[in-house]
PDB file of the backbone (N, CA, C, O) and the ligand in Angstrom, with CONECT records:
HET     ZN  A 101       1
ATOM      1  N   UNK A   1       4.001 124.783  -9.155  1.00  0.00           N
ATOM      2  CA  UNK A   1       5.058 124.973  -8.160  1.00  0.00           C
ATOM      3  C   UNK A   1       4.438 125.072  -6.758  1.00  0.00           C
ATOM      4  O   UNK A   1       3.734 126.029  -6.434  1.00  0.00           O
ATOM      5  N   UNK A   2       4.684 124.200  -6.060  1.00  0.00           N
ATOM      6  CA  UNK A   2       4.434 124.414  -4.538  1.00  0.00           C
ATOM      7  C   UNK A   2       4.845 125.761  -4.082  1.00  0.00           C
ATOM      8  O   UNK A   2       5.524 126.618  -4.648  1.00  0.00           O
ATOM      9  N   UNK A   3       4.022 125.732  -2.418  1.00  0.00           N
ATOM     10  CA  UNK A   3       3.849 127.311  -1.801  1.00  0.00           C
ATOM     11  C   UNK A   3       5.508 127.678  -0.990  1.00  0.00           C
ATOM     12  O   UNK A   3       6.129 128.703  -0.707  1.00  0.00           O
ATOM     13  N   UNK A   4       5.765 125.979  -0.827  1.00  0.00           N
ATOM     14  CA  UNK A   4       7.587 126.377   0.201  1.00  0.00           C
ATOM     15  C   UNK A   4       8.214 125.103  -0.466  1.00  0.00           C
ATOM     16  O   UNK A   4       7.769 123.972  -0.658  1.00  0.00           O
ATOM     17  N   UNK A   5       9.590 125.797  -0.788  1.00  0.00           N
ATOM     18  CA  UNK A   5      10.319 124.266  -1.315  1.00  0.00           C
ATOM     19  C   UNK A   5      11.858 124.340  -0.669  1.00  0.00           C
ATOM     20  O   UNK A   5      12.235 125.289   0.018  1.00  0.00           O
ATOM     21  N   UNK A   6      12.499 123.443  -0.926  1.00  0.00           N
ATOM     22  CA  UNK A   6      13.955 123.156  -0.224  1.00  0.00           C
ATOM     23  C   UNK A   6      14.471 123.689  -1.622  1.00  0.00           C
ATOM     24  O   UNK A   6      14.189 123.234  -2.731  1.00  0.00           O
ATOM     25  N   UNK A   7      15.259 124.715  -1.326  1.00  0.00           N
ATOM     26  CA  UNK A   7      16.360 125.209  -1.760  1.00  0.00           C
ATOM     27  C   UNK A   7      17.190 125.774  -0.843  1.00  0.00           C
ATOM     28  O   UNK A   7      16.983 125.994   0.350  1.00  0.00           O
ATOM     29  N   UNK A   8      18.645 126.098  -1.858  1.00  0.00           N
ATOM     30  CA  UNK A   8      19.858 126.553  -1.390  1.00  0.00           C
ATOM     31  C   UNK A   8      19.810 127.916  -1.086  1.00  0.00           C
ATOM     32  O   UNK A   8      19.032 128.618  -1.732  1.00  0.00           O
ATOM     33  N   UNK A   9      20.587 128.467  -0.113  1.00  0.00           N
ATOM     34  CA  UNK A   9      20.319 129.761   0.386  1.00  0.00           C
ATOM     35  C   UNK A   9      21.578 130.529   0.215  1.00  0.00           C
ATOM     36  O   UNK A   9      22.346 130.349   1.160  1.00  0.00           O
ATOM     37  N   UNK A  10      21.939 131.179  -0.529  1.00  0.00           N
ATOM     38  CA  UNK A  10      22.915 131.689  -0.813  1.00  0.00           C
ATOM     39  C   UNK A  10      23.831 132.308   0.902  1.00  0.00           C
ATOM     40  O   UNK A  10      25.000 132.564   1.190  1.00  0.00           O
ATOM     41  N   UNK A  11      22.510 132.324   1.661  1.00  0.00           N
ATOM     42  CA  UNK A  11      23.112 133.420   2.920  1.00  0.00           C
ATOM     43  C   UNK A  11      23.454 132.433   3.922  1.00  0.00           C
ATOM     44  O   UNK A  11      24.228 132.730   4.832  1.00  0.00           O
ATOM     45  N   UNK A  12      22.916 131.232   3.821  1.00  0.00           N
ATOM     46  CA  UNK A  12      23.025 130.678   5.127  1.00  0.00           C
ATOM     47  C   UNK A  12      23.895 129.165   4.712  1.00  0.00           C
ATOM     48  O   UNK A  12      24.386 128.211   5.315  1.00  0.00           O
ATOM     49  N   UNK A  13      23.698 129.718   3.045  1.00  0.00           N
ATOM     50  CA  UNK A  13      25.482 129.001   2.860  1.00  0.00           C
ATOM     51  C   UNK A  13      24.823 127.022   2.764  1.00  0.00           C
ATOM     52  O   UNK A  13      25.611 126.104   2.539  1.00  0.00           O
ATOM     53  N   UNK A  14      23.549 126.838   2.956  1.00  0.00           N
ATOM     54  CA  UNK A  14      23.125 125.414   2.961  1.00  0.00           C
ATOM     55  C   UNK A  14      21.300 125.257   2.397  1.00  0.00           C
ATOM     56  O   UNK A  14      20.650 126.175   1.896  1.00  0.00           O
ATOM     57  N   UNK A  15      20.903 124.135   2.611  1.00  0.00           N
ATOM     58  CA  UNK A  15      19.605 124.275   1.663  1.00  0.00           C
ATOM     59  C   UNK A  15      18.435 124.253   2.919  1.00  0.00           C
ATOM     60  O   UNK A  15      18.583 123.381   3.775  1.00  0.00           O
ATOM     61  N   UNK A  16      17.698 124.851   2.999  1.00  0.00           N
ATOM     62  CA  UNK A  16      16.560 125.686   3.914  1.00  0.00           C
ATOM     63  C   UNK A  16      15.496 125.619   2.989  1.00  0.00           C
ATOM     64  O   UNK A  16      15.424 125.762   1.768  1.00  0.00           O
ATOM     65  N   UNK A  17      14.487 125.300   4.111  1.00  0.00           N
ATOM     66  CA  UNK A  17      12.759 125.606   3.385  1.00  0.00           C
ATOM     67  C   UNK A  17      12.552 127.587   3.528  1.00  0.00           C
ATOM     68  O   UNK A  17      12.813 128.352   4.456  1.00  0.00           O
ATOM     69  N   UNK A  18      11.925 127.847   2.010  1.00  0.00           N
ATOM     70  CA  UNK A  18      12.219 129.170   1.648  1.00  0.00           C
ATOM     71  C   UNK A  18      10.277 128.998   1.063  1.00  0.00           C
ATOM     72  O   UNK A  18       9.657 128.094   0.502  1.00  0.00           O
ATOM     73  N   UNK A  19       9.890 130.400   1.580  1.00  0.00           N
ATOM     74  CA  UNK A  19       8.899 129.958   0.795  1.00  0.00           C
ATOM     75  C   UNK A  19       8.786 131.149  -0.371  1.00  0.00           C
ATOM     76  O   UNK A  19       9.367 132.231  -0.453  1.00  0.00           O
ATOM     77  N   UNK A  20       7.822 130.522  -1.225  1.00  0.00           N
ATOM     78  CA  UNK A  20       7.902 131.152  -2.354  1.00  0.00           C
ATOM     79  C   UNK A  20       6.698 132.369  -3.226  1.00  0.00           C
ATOM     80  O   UNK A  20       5.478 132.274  -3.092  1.00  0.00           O
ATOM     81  N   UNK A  21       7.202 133.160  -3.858  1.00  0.00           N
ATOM     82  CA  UNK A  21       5.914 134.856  -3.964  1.00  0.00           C
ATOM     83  C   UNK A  21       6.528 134.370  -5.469  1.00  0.00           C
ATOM     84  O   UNK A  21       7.495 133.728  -5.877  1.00  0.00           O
ATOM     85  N   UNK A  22       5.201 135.176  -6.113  1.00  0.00           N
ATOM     86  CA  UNK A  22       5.778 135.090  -7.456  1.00  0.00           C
ATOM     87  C   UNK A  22       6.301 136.657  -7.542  1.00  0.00           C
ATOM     88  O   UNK A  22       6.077 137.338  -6.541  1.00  0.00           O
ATOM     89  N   UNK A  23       7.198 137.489  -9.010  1.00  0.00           N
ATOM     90  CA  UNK A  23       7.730 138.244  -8.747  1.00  0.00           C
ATOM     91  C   UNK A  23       7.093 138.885  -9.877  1.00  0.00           C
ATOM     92  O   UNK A  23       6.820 138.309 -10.930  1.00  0.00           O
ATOM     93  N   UNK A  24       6.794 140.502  -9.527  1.00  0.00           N
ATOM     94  CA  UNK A  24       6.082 141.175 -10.631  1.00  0.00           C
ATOM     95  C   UNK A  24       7.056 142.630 -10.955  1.00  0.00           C
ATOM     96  O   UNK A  24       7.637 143.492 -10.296  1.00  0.00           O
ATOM     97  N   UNK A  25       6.888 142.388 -11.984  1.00  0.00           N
ATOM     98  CA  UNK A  25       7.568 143.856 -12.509  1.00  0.00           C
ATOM     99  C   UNK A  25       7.383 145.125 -11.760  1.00  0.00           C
ATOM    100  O   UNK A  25       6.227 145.255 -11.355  1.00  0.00           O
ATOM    101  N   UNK A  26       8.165 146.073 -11.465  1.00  0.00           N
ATOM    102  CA  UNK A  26       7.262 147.178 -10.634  1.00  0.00           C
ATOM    103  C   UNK A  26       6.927 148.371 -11.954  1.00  0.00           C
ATOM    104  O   UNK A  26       7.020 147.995 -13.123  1.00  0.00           O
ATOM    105  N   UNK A  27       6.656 149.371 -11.720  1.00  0.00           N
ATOM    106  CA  UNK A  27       6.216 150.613 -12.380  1.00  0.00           C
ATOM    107  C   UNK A  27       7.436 150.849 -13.248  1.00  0.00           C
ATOM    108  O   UNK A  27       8.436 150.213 -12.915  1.00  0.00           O
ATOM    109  N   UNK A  28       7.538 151.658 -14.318  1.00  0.00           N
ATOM    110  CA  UNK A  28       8.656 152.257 -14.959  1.00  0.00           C
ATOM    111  C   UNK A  28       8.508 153.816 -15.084  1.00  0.00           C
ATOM    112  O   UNK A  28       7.829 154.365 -15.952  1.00  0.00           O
ATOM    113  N   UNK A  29       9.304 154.528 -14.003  1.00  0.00           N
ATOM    114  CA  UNK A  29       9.223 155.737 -14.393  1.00  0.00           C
ATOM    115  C   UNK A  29       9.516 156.487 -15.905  1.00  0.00           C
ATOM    116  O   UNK A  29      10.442 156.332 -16.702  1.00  0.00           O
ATOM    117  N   UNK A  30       8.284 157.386 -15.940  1.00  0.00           N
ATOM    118  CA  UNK A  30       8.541 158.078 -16.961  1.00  0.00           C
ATOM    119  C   UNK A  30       9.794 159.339 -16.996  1.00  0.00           C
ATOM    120  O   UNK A  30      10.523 159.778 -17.886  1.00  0.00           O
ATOM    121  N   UNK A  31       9.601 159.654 -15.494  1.00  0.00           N
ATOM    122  CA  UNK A  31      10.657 161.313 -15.545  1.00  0.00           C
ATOM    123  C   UNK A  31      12.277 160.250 -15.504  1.00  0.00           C
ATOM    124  O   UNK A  31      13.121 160.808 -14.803  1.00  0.00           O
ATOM    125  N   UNK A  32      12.614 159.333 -15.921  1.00  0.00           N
ATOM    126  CA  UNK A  32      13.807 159.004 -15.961  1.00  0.00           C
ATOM    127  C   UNK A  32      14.758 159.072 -16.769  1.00  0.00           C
ATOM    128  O   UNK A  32      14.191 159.090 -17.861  1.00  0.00           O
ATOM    129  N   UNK A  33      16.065 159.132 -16.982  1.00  0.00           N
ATOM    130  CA  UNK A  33      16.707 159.874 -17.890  1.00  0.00           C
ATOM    131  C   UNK A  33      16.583 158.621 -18.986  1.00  0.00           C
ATOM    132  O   UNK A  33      15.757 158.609 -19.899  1.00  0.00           O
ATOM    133  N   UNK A  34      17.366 157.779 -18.775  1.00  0.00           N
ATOM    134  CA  UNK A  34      16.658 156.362 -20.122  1.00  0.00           C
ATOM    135  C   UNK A  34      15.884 156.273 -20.815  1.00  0.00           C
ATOM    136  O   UNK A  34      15.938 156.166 -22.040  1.00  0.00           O
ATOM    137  N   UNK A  35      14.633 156.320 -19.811  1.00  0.00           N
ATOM    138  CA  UNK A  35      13.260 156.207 -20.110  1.00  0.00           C
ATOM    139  C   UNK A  35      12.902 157.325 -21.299  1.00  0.00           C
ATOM    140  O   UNK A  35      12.457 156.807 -22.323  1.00  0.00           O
ATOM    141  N   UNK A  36      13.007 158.540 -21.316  1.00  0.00           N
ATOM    142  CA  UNK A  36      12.854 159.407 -21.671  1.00  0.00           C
ATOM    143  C   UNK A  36      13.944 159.706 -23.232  1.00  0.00           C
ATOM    144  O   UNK A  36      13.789 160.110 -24.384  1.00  0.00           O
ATOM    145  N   UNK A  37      14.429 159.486 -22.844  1.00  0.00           N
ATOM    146  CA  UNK A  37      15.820 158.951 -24.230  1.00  0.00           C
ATOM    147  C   UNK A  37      15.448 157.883 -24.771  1.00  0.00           C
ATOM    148  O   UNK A  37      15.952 157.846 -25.894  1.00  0.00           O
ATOM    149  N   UNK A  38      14.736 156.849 -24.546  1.00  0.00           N
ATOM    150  CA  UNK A  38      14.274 155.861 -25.263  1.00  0.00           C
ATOM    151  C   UNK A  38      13.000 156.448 -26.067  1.00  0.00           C
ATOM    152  O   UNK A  38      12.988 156.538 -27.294  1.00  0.00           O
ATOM    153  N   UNK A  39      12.014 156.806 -25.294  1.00  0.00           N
ATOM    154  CA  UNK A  39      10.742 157.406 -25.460  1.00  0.00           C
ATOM    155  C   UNK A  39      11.028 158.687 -27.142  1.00  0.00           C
ATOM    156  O   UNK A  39      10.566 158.818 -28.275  1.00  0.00           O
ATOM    157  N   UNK A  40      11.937 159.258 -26.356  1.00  0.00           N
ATOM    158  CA  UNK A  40      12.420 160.205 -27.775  1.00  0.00           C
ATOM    159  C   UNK A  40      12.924 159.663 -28.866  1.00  0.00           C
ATOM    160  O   UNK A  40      12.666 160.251 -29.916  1.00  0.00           O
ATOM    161  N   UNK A  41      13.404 158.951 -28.905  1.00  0.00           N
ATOM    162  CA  UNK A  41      14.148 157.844 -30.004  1.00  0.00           C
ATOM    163  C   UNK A  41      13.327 157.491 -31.328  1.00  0.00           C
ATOM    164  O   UNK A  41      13.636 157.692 -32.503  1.00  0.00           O
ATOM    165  N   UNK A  42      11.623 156.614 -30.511  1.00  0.00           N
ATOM    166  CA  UNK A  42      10.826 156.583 -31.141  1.00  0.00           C
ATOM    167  C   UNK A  42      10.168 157.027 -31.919  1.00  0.00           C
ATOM    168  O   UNK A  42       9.598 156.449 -32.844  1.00  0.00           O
ATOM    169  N   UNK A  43      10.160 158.531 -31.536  1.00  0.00           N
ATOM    170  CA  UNK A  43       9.362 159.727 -32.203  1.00  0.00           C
ATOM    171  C   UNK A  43       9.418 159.936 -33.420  1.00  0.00           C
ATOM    172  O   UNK A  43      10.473 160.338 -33.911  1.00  0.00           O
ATOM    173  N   UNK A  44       8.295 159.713 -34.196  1.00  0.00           N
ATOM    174  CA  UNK A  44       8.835 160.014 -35.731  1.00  0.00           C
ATOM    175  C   UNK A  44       8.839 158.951 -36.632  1.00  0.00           C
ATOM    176  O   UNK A  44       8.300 157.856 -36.473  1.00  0.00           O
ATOM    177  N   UNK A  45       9.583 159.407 -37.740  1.00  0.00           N
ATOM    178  CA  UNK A  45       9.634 157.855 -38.333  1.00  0.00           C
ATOM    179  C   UNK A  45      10.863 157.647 -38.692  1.00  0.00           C
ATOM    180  O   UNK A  45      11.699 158.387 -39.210  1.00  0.00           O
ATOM    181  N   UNK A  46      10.894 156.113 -38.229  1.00  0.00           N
ATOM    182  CA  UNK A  46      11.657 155.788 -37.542  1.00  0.00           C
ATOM    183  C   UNK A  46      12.323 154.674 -37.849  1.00  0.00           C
ATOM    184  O   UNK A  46      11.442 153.912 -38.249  1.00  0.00           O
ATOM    185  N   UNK A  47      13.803 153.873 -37.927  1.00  0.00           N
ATOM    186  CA  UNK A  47      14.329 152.479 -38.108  1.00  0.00           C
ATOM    187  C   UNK A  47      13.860 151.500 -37.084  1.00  0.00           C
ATOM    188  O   UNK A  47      12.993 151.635 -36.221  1.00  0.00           O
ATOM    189  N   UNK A  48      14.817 150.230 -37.442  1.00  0.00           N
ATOM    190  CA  UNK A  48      14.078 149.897 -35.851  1.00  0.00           C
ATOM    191  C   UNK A  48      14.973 149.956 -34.534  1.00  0.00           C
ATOM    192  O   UNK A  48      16.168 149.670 -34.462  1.00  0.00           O
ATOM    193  N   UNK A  49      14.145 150.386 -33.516  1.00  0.00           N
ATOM    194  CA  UNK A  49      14.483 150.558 -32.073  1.00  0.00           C
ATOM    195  C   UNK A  49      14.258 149.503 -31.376  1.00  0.00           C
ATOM    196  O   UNK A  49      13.483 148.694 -31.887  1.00  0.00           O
ATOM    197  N   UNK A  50      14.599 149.308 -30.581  1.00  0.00           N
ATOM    198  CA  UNK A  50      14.673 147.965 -29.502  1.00  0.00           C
ATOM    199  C   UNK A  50      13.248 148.526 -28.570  1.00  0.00           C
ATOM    200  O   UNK A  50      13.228 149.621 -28.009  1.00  0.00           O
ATOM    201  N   UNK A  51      12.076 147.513 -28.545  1.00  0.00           N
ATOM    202  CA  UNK A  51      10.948 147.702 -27.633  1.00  0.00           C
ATOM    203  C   UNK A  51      10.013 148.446 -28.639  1.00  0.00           C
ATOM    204  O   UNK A  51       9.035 148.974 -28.110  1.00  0.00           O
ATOM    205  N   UNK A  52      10.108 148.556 -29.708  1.00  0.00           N
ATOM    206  CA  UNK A  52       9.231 149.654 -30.316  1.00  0.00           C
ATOM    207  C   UNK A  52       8.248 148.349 -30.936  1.00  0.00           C
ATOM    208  O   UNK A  52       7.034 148.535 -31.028  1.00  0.00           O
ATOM    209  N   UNK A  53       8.747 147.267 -31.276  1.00  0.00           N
ATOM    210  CA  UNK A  53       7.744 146.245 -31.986  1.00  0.00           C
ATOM    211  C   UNK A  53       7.819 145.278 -30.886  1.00  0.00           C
ATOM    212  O   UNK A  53       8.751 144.672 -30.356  1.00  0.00           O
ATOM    213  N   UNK A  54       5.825 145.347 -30.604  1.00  0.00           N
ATOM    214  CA  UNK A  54       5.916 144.153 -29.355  1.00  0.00           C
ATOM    215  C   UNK A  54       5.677 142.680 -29.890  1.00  0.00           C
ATOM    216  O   UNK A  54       4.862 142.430 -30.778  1.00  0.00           O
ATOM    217  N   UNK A  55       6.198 142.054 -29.478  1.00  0.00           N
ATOM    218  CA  UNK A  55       6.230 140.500 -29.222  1.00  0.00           C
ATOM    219  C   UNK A  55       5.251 139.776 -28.652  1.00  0.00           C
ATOM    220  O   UNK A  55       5.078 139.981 -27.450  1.00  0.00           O
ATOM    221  N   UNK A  56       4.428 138.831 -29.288  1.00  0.00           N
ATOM    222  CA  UNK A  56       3.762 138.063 -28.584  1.00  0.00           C
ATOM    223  C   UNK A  56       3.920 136.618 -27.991  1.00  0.00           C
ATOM    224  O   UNK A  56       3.606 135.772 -28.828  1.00  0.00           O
ATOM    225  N   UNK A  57       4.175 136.281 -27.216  1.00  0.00           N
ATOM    226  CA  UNK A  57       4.612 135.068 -27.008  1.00  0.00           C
ATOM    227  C   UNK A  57       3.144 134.216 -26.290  1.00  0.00           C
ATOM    228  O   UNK A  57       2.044 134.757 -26.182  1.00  0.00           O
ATOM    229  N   UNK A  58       3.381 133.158 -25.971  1.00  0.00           N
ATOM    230  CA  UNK A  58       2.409 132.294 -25.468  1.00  0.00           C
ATOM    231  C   UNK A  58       2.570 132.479 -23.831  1.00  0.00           C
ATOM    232  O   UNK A  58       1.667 132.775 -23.049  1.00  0.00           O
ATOM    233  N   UNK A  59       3.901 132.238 -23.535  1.00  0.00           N
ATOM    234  CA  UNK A  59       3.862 132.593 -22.122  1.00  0.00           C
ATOM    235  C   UNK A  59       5.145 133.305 -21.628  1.00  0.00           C
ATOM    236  O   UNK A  59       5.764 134.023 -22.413  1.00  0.00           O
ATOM    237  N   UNK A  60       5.580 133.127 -20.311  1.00  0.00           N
ATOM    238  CA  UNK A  60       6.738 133.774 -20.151  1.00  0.00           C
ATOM    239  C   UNK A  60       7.296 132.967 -19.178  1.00  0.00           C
ATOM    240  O   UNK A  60       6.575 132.156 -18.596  1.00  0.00           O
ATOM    241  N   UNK A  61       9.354 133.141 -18.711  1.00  0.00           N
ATOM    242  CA  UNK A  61       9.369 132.515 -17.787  1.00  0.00           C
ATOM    243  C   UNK A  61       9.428 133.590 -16.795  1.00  0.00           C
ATOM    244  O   UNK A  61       9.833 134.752 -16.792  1.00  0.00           O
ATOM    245  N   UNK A  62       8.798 132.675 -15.827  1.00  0.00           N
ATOM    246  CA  UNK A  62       8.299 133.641 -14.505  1.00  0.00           C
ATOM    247  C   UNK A  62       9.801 133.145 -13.538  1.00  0.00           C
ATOM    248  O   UNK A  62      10.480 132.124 -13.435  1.00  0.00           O
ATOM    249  N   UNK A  63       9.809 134.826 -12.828  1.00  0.00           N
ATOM    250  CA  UNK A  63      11.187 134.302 -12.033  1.00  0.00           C
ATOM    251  C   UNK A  63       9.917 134.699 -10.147  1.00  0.00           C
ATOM    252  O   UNK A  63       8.866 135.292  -9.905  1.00  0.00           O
ATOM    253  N   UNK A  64      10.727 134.081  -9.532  1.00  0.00           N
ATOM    254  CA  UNK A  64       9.945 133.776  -8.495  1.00  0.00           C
ATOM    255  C   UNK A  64      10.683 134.330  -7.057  1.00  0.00           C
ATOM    256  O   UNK A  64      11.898 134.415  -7.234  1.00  0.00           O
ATOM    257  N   UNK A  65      10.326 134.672  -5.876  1.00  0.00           N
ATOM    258  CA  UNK A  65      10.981 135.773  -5.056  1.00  0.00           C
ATOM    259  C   UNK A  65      11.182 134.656  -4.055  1.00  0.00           C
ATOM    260  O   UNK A  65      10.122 134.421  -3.475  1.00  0.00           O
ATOM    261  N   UNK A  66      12.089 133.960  -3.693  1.00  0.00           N
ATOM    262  CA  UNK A  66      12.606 133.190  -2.328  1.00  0.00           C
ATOM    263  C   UNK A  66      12.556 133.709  -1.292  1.00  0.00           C
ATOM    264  O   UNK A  66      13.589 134.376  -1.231  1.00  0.00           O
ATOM    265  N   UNK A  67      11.917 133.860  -0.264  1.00  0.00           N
ATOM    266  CA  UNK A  67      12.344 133.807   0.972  1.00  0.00           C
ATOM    267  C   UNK A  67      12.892 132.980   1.732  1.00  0.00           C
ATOM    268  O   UNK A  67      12.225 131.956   1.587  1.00  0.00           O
ATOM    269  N   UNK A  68      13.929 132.724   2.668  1.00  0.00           N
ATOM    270  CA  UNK A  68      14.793 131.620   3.558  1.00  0.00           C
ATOM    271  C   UNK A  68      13.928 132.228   4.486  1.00  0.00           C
ATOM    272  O   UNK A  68      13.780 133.437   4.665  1.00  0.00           O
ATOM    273  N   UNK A  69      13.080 130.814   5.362  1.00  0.00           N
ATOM    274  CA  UNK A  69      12.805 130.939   6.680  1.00  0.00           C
ATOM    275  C   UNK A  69      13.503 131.038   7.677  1.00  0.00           C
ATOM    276  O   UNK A  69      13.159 131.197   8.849  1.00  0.00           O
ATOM    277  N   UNK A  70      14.688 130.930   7.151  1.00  0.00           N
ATOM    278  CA  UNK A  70      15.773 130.540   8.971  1.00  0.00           C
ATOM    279  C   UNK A  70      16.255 132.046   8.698  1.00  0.00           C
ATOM    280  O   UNK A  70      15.710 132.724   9.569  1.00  0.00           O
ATOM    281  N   UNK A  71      16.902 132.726   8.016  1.00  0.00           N
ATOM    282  CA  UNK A  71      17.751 133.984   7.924  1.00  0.00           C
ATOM    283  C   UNK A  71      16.509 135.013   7.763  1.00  0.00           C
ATOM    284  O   UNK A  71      16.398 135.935   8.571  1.00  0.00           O
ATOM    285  N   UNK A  72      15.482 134.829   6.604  1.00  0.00           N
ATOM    286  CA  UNK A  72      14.725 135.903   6.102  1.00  0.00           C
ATOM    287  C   UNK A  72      14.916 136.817   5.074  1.00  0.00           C
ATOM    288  O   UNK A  72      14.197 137.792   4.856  1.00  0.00           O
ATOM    289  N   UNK A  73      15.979 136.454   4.396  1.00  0.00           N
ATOM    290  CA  UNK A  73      16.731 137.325   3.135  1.00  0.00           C
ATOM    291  C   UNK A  73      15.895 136.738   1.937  1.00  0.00           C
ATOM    292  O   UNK A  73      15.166 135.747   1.896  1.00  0.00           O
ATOM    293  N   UNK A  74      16.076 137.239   1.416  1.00  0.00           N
ATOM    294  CA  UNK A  74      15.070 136.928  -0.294  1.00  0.00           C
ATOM    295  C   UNK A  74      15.864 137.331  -1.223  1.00  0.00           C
ATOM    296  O   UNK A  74      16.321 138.452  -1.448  1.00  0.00           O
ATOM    297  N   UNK A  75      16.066 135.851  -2.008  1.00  0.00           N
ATOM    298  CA  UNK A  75      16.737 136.158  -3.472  1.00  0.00           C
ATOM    299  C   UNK A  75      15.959 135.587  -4.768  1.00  0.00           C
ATOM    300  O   UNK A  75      15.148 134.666  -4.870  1.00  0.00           O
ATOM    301  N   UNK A  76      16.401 136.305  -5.540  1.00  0.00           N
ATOM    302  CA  UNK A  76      15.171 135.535  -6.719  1.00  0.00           C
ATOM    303  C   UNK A  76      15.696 134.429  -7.554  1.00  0.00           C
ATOM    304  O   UNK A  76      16.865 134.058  -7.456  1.00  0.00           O
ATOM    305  N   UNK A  77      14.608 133.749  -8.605  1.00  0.00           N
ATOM    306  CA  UNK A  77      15.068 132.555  -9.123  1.00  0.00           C
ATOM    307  C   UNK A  77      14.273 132.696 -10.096  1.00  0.00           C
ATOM    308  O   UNK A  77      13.146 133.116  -9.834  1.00  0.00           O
ATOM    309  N   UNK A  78      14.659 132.360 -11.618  1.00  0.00           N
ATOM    310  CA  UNK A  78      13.818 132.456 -12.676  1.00  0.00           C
ATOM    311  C   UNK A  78      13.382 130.702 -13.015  1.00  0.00           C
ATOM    312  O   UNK A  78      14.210 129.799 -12.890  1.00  0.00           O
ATOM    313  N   UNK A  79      12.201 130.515 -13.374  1.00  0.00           N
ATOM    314  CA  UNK A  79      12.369 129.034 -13.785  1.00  0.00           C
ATOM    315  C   UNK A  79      12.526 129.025 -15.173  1.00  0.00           C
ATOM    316  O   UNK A  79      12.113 129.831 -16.007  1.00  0.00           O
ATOM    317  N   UNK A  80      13.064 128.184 -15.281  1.00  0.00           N
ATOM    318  CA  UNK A  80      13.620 127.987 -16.788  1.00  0.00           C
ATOM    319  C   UNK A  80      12.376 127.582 -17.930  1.00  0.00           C
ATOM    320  O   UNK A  80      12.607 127.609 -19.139  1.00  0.00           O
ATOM    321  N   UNK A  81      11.121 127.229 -17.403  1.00  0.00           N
ATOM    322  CA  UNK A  81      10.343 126.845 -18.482  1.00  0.00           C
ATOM    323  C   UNK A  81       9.405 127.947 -18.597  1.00  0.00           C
ATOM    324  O   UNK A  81       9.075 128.705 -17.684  1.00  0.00           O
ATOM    325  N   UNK A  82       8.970 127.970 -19.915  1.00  0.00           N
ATOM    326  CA  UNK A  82       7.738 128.989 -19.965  1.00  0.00           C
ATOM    327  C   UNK A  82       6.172 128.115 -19.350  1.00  0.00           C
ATOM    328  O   UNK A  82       5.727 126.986 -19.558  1.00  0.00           O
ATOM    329  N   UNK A  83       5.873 128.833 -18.848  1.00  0.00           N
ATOM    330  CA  UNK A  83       4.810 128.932 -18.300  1.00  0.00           C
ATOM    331  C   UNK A  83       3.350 129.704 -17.353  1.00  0.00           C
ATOM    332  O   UNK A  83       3.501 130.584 -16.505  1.00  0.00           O
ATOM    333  N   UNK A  84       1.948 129.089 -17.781  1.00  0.00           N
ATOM    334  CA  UNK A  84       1.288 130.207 -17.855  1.00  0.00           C
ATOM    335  C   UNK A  84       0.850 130.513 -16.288  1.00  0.00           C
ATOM    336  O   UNK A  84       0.690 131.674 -15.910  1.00  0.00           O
ATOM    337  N   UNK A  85       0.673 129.410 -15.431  1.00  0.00           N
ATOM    338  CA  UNK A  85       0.438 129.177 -14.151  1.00  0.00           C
ATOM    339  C   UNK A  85       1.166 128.606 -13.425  1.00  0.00           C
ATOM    340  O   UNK A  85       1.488 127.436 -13.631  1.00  0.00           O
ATOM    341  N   UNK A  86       1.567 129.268 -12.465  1.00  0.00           N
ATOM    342  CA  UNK A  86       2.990 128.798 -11.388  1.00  0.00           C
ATOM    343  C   UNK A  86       2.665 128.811 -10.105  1.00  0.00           C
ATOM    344  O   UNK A  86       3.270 127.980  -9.427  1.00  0.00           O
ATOM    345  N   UNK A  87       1.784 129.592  -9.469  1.00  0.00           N
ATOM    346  CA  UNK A  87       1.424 128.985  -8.260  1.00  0.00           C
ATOM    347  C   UNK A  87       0.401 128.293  -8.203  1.00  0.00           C
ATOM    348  O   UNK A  87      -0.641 128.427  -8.845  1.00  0.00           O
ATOM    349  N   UNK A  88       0.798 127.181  -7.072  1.00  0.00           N
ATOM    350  CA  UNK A  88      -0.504 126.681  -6.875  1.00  0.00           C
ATOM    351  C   UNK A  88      -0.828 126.128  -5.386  1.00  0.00           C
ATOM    352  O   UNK A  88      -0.148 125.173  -5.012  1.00  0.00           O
ATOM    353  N   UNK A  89      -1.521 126.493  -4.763  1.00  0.00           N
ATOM    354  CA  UNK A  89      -1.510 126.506  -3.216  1.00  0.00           C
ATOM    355  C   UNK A  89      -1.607 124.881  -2.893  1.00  0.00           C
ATOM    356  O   UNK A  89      -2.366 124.222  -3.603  1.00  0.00           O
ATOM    357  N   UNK A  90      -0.935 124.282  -1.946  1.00  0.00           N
ATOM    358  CA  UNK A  90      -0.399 123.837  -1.189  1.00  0.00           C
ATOM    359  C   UNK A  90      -1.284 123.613   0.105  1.00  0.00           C
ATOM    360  O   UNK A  90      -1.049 124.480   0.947  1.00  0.00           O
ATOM    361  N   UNK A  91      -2.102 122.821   0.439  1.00  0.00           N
ATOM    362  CA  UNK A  91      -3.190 122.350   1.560  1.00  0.00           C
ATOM    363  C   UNK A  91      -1.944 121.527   2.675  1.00  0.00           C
ATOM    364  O   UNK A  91      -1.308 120.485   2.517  1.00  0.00           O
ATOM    365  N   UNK A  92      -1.969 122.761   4.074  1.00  0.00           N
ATOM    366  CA  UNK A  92      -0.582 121.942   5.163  1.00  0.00           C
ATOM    367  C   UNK A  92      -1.608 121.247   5.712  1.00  0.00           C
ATOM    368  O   UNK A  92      -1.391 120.426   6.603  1.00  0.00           O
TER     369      UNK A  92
HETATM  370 ZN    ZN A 101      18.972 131.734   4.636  1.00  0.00          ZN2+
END
């Protein structure tokens, strides 16, 4: 995937060069009420719970963080294929 591509901009309502970040999960708090209700769930022995057996896959699809150069708003976009490497820099 190139470093800036023409897409549609939800904000400016037409298609704008946006350039593109890849997008990473952030932290998952532990003191959270979910989190912590999930976490307890597990404890023990147990049926099965959702997240308790991990999955291995080959790759993932990566969703990717838009920026619009003309406005500056950022919306995200998942690509639809799995894959292991998505950026790739772009010589202007
Ligand atoms: Zn825009």
């Amino acid at each position: 995937m190139p470093d800036k591509i023409k897409v549609y901009c939800p904000y400016c309502k037409k298609q704008t060069v946006h350039k593109v970040k890849l997008y990473k999960k952030g932290k998952t708090r532990k003191d959270a009420v979910g989190q912590a209700r999930h976490v307890e769930k597990g404890k023990g022995y147990t049926s099965k719970i959702a997240g308790k057996v991990t999955v291995y896959k080959q790759a993932k699809n990566p969703t990717v963080i838009l920026t619009c150069t003309v406005c500056g708003k950022k919306h995200p976009k998942t690509i639809g294929t799995r894959t292991k490497k998505v950026l790739e820099l772009t010589k202007e």
